[in-house]
C-alpha positions in Angstrom: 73.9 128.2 115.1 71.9 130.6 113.2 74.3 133.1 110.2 72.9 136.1 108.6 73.8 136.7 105.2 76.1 139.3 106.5 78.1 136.9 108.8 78.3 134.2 106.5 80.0 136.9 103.6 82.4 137.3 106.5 83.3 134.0 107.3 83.7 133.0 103.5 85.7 136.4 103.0 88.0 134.8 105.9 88.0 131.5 104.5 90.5 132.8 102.1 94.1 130.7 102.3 97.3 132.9 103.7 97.9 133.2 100.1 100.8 131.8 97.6 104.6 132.5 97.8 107.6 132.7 95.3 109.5 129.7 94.6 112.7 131.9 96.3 110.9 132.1 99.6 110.3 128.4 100.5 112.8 128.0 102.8 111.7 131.1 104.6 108.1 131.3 106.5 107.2 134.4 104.9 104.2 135.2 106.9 102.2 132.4 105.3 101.0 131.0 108.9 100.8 134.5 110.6 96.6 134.4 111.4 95.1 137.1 112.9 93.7 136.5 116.3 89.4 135.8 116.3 87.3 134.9 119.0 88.0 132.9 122.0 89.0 129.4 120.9 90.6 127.7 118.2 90.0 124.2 117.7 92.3 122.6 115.0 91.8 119.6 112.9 93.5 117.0 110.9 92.3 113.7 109.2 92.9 111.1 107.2 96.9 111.4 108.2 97.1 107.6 106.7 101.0 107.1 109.3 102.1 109.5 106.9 104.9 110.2 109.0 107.1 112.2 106.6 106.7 114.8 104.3 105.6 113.4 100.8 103.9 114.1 98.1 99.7 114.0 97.3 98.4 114.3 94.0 94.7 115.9 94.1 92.4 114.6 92.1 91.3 115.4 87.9 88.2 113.7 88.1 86.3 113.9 91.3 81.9 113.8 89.7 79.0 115.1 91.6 76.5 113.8 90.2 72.4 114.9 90.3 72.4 117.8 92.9 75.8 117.1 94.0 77.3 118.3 90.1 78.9 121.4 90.0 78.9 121.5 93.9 82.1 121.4 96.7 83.7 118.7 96.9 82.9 117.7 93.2 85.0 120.1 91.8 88.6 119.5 90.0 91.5 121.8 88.1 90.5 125.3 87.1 86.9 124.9 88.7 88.0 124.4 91.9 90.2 127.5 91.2 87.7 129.7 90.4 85.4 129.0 93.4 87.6 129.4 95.6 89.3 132.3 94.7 93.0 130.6 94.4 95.5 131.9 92.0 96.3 129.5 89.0 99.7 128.2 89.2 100.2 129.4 92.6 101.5 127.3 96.3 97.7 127.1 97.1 96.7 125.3 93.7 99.4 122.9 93.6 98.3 122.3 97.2 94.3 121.9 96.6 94.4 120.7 92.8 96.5 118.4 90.2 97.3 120.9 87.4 100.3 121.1 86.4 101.3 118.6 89.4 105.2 117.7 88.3 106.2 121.1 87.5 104.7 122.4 91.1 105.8 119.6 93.0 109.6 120.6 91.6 108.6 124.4 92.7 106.7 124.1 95.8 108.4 120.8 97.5 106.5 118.0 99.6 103.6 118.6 102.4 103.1 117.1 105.6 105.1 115.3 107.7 104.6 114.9 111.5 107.6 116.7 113.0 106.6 119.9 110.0 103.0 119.3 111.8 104.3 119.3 115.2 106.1 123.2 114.3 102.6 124.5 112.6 100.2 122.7 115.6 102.7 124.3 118.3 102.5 127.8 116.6 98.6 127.7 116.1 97.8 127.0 119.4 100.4 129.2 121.2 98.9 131.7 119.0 96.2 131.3 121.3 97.2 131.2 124.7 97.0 128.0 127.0 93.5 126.8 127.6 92.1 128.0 124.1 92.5 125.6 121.7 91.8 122.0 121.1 93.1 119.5 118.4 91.3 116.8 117.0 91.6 114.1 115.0 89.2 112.5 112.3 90.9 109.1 111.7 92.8 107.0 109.7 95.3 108.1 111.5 97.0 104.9 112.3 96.8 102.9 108.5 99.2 103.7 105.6 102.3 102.3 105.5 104.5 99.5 106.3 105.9 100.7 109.6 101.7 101.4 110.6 100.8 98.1 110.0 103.5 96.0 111.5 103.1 97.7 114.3 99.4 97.8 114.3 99.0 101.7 114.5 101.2 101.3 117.8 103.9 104.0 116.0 101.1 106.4 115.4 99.7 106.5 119.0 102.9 107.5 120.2 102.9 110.5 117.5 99.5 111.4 117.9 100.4 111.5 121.7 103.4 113.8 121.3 101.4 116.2 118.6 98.9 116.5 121.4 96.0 115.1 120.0 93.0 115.3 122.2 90.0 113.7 121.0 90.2 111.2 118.1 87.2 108.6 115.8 88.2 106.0 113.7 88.1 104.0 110.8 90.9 102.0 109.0 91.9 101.7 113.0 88.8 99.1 113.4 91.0 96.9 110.6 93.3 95.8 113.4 91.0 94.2 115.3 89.4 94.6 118.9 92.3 93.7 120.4 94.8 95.9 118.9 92.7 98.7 118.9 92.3 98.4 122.8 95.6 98.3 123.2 96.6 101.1 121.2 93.2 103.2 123.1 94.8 102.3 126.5 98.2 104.3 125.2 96.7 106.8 123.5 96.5 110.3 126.1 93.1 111.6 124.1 89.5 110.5 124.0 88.2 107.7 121.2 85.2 109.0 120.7 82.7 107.2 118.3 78.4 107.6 119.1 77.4 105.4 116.3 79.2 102.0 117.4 77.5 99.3 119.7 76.8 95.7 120.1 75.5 93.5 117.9 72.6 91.5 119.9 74.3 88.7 120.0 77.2 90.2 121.5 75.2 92.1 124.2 73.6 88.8 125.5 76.8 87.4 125.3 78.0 90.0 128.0 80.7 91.5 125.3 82.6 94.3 126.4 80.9 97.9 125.8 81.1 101.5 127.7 77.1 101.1 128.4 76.3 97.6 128.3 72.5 99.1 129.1 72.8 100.8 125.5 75.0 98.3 124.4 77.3 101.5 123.0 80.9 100.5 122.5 82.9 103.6 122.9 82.7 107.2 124.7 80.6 108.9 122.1 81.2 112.4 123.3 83.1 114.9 125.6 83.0 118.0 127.1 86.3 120.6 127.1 86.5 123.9 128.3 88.0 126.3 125.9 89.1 129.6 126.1 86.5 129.8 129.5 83.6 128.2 127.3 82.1 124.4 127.3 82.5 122.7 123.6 81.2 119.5 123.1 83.1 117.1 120.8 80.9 114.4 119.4 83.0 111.8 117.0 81.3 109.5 114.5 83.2 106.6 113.1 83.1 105.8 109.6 79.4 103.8 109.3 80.1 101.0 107.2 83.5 99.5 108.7 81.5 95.7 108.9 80.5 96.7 105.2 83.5 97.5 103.4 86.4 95.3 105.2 86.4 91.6 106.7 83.3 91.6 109.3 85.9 89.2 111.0 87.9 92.1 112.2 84.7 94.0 114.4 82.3 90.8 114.8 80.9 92.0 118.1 80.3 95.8 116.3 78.0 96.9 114.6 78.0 100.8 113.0 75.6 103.1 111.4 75.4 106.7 110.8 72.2 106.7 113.5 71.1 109.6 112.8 68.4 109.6 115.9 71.1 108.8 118.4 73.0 111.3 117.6 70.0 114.2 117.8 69.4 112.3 121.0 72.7 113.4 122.0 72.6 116.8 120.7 69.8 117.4 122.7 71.3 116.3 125.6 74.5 118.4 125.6 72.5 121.5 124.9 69.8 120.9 127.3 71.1 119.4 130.0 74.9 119.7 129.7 74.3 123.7 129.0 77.5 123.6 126.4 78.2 126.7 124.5 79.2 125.1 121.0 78.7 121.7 119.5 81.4 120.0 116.9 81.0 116.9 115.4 84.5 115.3 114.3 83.0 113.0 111.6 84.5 110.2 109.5 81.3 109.7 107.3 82.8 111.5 104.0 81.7 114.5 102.6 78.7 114.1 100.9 77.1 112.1 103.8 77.9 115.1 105.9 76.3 117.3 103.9 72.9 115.0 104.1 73.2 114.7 107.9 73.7 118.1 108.2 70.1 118.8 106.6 68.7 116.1 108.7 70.2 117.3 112.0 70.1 120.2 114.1 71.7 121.4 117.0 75.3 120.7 115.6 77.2 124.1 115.2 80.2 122.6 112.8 81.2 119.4 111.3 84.4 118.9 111.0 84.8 116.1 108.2 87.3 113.2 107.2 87.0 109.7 105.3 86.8 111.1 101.3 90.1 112.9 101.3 88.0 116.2 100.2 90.0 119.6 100.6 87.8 122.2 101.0 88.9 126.0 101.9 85.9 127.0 103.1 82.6 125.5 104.8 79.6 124.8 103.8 76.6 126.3 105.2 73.8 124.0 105.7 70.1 124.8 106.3 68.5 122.8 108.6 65.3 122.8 111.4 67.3 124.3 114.1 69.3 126.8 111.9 73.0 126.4 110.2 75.7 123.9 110.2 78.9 124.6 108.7 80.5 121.3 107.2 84.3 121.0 106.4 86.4 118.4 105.2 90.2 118.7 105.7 92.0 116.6 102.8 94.5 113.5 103.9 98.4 112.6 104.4 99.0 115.5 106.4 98.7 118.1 104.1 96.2 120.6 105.7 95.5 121.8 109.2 92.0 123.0 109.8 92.1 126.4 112.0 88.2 126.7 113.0 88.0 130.0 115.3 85.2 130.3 117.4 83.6 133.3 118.9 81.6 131.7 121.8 79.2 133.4 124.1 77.4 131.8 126.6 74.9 128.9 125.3 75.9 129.6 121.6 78.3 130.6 118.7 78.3 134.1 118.0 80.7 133.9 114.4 83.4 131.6 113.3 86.1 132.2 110.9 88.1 128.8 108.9 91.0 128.4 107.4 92.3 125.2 105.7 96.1 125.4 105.8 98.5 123.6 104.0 101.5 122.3 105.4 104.2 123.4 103.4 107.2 121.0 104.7 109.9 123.7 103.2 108.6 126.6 105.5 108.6 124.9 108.5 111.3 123.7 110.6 111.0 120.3 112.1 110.2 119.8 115.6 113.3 118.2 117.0 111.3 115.7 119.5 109.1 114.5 116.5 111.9 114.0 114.3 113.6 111.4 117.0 110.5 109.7 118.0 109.8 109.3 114.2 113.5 108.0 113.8 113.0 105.7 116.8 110.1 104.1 115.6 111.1 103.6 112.1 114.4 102.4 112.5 113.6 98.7 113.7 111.8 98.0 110.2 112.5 100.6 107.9 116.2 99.7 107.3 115.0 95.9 105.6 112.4 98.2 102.6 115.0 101.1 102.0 116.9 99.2 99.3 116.1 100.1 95.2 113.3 98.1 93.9 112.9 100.3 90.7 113.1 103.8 89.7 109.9 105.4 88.6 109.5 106.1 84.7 106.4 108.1 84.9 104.1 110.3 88.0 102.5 107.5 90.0 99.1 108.4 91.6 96.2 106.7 93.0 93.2 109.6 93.7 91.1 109.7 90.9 87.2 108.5 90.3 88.1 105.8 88.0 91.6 104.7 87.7 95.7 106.0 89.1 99.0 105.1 87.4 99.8 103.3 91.4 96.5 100.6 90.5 97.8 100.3 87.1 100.6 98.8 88.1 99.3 96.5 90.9 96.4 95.3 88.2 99.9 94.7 85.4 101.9 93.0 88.4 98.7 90.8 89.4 98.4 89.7 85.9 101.8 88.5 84.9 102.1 86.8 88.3 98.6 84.5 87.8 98.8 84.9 83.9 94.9 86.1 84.3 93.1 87.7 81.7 91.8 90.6 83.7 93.0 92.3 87.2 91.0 94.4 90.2 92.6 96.8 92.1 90.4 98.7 94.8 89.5 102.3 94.5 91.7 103.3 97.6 92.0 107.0 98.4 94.9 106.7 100.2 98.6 106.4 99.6 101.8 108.0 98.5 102.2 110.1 95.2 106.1 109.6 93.2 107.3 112.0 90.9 109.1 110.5 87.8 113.0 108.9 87.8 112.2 108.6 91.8 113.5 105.6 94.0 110.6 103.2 94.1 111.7 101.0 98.0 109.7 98.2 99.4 109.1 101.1 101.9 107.3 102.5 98.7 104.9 99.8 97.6 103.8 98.9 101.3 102.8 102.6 101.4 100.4 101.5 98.5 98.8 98.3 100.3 99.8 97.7 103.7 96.5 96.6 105.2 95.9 93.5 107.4 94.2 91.2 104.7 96.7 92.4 101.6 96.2 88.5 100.5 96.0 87.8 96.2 93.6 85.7 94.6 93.2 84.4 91.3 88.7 83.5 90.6 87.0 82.4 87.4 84.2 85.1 87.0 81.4 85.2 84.6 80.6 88.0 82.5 77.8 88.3 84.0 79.5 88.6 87.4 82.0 91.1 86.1 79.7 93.7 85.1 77.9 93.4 88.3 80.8 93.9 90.6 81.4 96.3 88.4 77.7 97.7 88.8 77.5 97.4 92.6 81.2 99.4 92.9 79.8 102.2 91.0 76.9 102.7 92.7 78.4 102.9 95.9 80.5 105.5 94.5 77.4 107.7 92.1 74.1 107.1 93.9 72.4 110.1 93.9 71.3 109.3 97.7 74.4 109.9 100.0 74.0 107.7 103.0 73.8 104.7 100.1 77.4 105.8 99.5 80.8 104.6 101.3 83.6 106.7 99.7 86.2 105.3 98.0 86.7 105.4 93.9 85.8 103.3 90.8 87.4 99.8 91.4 90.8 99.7 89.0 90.9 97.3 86.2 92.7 96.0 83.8 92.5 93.8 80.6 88.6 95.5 80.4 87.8 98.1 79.1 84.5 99.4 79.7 82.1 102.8 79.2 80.5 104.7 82.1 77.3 106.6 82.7 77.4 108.0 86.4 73.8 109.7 85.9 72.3 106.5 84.9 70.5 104.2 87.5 72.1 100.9 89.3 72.2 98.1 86.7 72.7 100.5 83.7 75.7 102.7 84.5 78.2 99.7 82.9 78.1 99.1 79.1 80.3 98.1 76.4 82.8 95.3 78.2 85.4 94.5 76.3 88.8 92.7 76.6 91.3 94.9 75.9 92.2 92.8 72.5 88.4 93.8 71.6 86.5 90.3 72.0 83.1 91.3 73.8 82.4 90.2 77.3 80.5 87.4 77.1 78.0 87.2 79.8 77.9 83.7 80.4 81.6 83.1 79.7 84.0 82.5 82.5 87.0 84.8 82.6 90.1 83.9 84.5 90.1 87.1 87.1 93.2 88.3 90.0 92.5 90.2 92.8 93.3 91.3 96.2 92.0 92.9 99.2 89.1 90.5 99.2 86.6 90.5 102.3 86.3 86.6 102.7 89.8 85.0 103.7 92.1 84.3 101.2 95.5 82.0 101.0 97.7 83.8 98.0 100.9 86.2 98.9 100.5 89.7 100.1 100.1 92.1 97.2 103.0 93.9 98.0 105.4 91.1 97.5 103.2 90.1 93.8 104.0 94.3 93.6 108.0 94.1 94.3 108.7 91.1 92.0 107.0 92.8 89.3 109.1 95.7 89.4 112.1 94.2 90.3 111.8 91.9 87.4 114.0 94.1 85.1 111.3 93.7 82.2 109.3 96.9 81.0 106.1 98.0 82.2 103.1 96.9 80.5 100.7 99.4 82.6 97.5 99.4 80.5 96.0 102.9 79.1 92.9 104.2 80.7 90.4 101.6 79.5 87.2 103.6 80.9 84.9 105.8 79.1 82.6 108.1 81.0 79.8 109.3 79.3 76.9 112.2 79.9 79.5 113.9 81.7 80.3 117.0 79.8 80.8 120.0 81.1 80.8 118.5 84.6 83.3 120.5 86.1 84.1 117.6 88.5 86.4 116.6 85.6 89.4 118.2 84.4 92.3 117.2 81.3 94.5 114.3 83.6 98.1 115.7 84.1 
């Protein structure tokens, strides 16, 4: 899709949110979700929903660093930055919704987000905006991972919401953590397509006669389909997260292997426009933000990606140059706080303008569907009742997004150390999970929301010092190499007992500097250090983390959560940092 100057100034000028409202009108819709009517279809989007079933709360992050050509550049931007590029209003609905400043006083003015059944009202609305046959609603993963209730039930709770909301197509991610077989089962419930181009075989596998769509190919799942909306043919194209075998258990996907195959997917491209004659072509991606942008350059014949995995809330696109014209990439933010609204102008053979909005889902100015609020009931009933009682009642604002640490990790790293008496603790750099405001109820509910995954095992490991500051390296780059596809989301592992300084800018092996336990002895590379853990790749025998997590702060005994103990350096005036608050 080719934009003139002029018709991208008009798609950025209509980017613009619905606008802020007064703290008096929250329990009225105010006009905040009246659009005005474009084009001739409206596809809508969510991702990265994490089973986030009810309204909650989502801290944005303070420090979110692009580094190299990424600095200074959506999504890398934090607090007053983000502001200012985006037009939003300090201190307004919008910028509690899209940043972290002042996060406790808005969160008091402006209420929770999210929230199926408050989804469910907005979805409904948006599309009967429309009329019938105009509008499609997609899905960009990590839908079914989250909480408690998600992963007893292996995602099978979610399935039946996704069905209800209507979702039509969907890709995946944390859903591959459940394994082959609960996966299948949940895809044989599920009303929509799974759609995922970039998963096949492994060779072994394929001469094995494993199960696959294409056993020619060897590809695993559908990797695209074709809808007709509002009287035009849009292709959907859905591109699971590339590195599932990578960053979780291989055991869970040992038939699978993933990739962002890049070829394939112009091979497909091609196809849908040439032979398939489609008028528009979407790709609902789960490759994070930054990778997007990348395969966007790389890429042509793709009209808009619509983008998931690194939580990123972006008002407006971005336009991308490539061989074959523009590609507009979006990401849509996580927990069910933001509805994409992409309106398409479609003519025959191509997309003559488009016009985004990324909504946020005020919970307070929308009434819950009734249907969603019993099947949410329903489901939670059965297991929620044993995690309502009190484990604790929070003393400070408990968050996990940031690059390099979150009050929530803090605690897990304190609660894995008193249980193994261990000098140091790792937390991973999750993006997901709940946000509490202080002197809130902390539930088992609660922590589960923080670490239910299928291999939530502890450990306790003698590591070198050596070994420490190369975990420590190899985390890092993942998260700050300057080359995107070398990059799998996620943040800065948490620690705790180390301190340590950071240089993002600087090359793998030299980003890490300064180790120190926190009673200031030096690291000693060849000394062994007595290390707890969890969420560990290979198998491991110690209790779930959310059990080591509960007993902590049921213990009655004070919280000894550890300062920030990183430094980051060459980072000034990076405005992918802000003050923490």
């Amino acid at each position: 899709m080719t934009i003139c100057r002029r018709d991208l100034l008009k798609l950025t000028g209509a980017a613009a949110l619905a606008g802020s409202f007064p703290h008096q009108a929250r329990s009225a819709d105010g006009g905040v979700y009246d659009l005005e009517r474009f084009g001739n279809a409206r596809i809508l989007h969510i991702t990265d929903t994490h089973a986030q079933l009810l309204p909650g709360y989502f801290r944005e992050p303070s420090v979110n660093l692009g580094i190299g050509a990424m600095a200074g550049q959506p999504p890398h931007l934090v607090g007053h930055a983000f502001l200012d590029h985006f037009g939003i209003k300090a201190e307004s609905a919008d910028a509690y919704a899209f940043t972290s400043l002042d996060f406790e006083k808005s969160a008091a003015r402006f209420g929770k987000l999210g929230g199926f059944a408050h989804l469910k009202t907005l979805i409904d609305r948006l599309r009967n905006d429309t009329g019938p046959q105009r509008s499609l609603l997609l899905d960009g993963g990590d839908a079914w991972q989250g909480t408690g209730l998600a992963n007893a039930l292996r995602g099978a709770d979610m399935v039946e919401a996704a069905n209800l909301l209507g979702i039509e197509a969907m890709t995946g991610h944390w859903e591959f953590t459940y394994g082959e077989d609960a996966l299948r089962s949940n895809l044989e419930r599920f009303k929509g397509e799974f759609l995922a181009q970039n998963v096949f075989l492994t060779e072994e596998a394929a001469f094995n006669g494993a199960k696959a769509l294409d056993s020619a190919s060897g590809r695993v799942f559908k990797p695209s389909m074709i809808k007709e909306v509002g009287g035009y043919r849009v292709a959907v194209i859905g591109q699971a997260f590339p590195y599932v075998p990578i960053a979780h258990p291989k055991r869970f996907t040992p038939d699978w292997t993933f990739g962002i195959r890049e070829q394939e997917l112009q091979t497909l491209i091609d196809s849908l426009r040439s032979t398939e004659k489609v008028d528009a072509v979407l790709l609902l991606s789960h490759n994070g933000m930054d990778v997007d942008l990348k395969l966007a350059s790389r890429v042509h014949g793709l009209d808009v990606i619509l983008g998931g995995h690194t939580h990123d809330a972006i008002p407006q696109p971005i336009a991308v140059t490539n061989s074959g014209g523009t590609t507009l990439v979006t990401n849509a933010g996580s927990n069910g706080k933001f509805v994409g609204v992409l309106d398409l102008d479609l003519a025959k053979g191509h997309v003559r303008n488009v016009r985004y909005r990324l909504l946020p889902v005020f919970s307070e100015l929308l009434k819950p569907d009734a249907e969603m609020t019993a099947l949410i009931d329903k489901v939670r009933a059965p297991q929620v009742a044993a995690w309502s009682g009190r484990i604790a009642t929070t003393d400070r604002l408990l968050y996990r997004r940031d690059n390099f640490t979150g009050t929530v990790d803090q605690m897990i790293c304190a609660a894995l150390r008193r249980e193994f008496d261990a000098e140091i603790a790792m937390s991973p750099g999750f993006r997901w999970g709940a946000t509490f405001l202080p002197n809130q109820l902390f539930t088992m509910e609660d922590a589960l929301a923080e670490t239910a995954i299928t291999y939530p095992e502890t450990y306790v490991q003698k590591l070198t010092g050596s070994e420490l500051k190369n975990t420590l390296e190899d985390v890092c780059d993942n998260l700050f190499n300057p080359d995107p596809y070398h990059q799998q989301g996620g943040d800065m592992v948490r620690i705790s007992g180390l301190t340590y300084s950071c240089t993002p800018s600087e090359a793998l092996g030299r980003r890490i500097s300064n180790l120190k336990l926190d009673n200031g002895s030096v690291i000693d590379p060849n000394k062994r250090y007595t290390v707890a853990g969890w969420a560990a790749v290979n198998p491991q025998q110690g209790k779930p983390v959310w059990d080591v997590l509960a007993k902590y702060l049921g213990s009655g005994k004070p919280l000894d959560l550890p300062a920030n103990g990183v430094a980051i350096q060459g980072v000034s005036g990076n405005p992918g940092i802000a003050d923490r608050g």
